[in-house]
C-alpha positions as CSV (number, residue, x, y, z in Angstrom):
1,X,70.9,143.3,94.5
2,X,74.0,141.6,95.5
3,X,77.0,143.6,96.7
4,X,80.5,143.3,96.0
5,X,82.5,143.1,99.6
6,X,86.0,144.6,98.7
7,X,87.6,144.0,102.0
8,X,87.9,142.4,105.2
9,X,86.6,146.0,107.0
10,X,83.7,145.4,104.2
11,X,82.7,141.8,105.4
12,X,82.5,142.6,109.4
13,X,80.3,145.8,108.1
14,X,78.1,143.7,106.3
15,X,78.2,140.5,106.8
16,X,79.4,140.1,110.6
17,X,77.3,142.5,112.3
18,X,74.3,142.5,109.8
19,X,70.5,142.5,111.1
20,X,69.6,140.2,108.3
21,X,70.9,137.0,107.2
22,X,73.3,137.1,104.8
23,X,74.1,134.9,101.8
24,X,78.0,135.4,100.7
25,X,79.0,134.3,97.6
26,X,82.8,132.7,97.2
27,X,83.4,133.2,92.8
28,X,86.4,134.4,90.4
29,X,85.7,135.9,87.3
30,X,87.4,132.8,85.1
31,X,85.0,130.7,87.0
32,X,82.3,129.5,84.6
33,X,79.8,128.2,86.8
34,X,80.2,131.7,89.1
35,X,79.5,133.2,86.3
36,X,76.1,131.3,85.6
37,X,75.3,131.5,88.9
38,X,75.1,135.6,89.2
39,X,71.7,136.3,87.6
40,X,70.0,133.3,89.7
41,X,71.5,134.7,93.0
42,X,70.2,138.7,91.6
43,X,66.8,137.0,90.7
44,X,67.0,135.7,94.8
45,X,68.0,138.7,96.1
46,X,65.4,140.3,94.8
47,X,62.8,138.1,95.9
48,X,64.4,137.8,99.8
49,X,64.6,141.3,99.5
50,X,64.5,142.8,103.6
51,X,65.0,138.8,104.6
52,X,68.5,137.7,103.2
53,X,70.8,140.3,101.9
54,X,73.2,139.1,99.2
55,X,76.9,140.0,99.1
56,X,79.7,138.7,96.3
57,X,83.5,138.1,97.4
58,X,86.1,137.5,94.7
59,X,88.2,135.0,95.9
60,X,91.2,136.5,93.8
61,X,91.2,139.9,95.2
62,X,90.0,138.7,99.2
63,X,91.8,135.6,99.5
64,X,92.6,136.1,103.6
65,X,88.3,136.0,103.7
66,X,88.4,133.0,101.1
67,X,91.0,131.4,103.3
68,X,89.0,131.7,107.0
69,X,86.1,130.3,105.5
70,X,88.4,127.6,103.9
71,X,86.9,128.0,100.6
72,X,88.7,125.3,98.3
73,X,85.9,125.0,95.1
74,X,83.9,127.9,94.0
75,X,81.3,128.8,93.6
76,X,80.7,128.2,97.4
77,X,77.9,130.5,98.9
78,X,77.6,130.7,102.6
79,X,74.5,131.9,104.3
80,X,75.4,133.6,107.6
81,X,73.5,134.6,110.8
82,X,74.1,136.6,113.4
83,X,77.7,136.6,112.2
84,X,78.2,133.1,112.1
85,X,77.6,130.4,109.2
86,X,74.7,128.4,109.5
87,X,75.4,126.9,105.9
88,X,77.3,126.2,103.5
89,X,76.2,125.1,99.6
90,X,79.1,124.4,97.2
91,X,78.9,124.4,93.8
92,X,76.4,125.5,91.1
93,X,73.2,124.7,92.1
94,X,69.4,125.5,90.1
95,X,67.2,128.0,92.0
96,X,64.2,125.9,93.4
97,X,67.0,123.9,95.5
98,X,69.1,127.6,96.5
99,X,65.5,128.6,97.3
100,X,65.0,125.4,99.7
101,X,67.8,126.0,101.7
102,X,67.2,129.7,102.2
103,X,63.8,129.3,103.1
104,X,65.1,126.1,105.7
105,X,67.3,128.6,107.4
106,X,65.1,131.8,107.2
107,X,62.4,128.9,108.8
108,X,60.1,130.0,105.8
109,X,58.1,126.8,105.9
């Protein structure tokens, strides 16, 4: 289940200092493809459930976050570790490729 982050006390909490990896997700509400993207990244984060925790930051109402992770385009997901970005995917993208790159940096295969 992906959780909304609603402040910069929120991200550090659960993002910075998580034991997991953490997928963020950059979107707006007015942004279509964000929009289209939400039930692929619930469908992942139930299936990396206890592997990749997923969190959602609205670029409109955390734009100091969107700003130090210079997020121009959205959506933008960024998949952290150990507090740090270890990638960065922008733009809608179909399942089997988000599924790739999660597995590349959770070493899966």
């Amino acid at each position: 289940m992906t959780q909304p982050i609603n402040s910069e006390a929120d991200f550090e909490e659960n993002v910075l200092k998580a034991k997991v990896p953490v997928l963020v997700d950059f979107w707006a509400e007015w942004c279509g493809p964000c929009r289209a993207a939400a039930p692929i990244l619930e469908e992942l984060s139930r299936e990396y459930e206890g592997k990749l925790s997923f969190v959602k930051v609205n670029v409109d109402e955390n734009n100091i976050l969107a700003a130090r992770y210079s997020i121009t385009n959205i959506p933008t997901m960024i998949i952290f570790r150990g507090g740090q970005p270890v990638e960065q995917i922008v733009g809608l993208r179909p399942k089997k490729e988000l599924k790739g790159i999660i597995d590349d940096v959770l070493g899966a295969k």
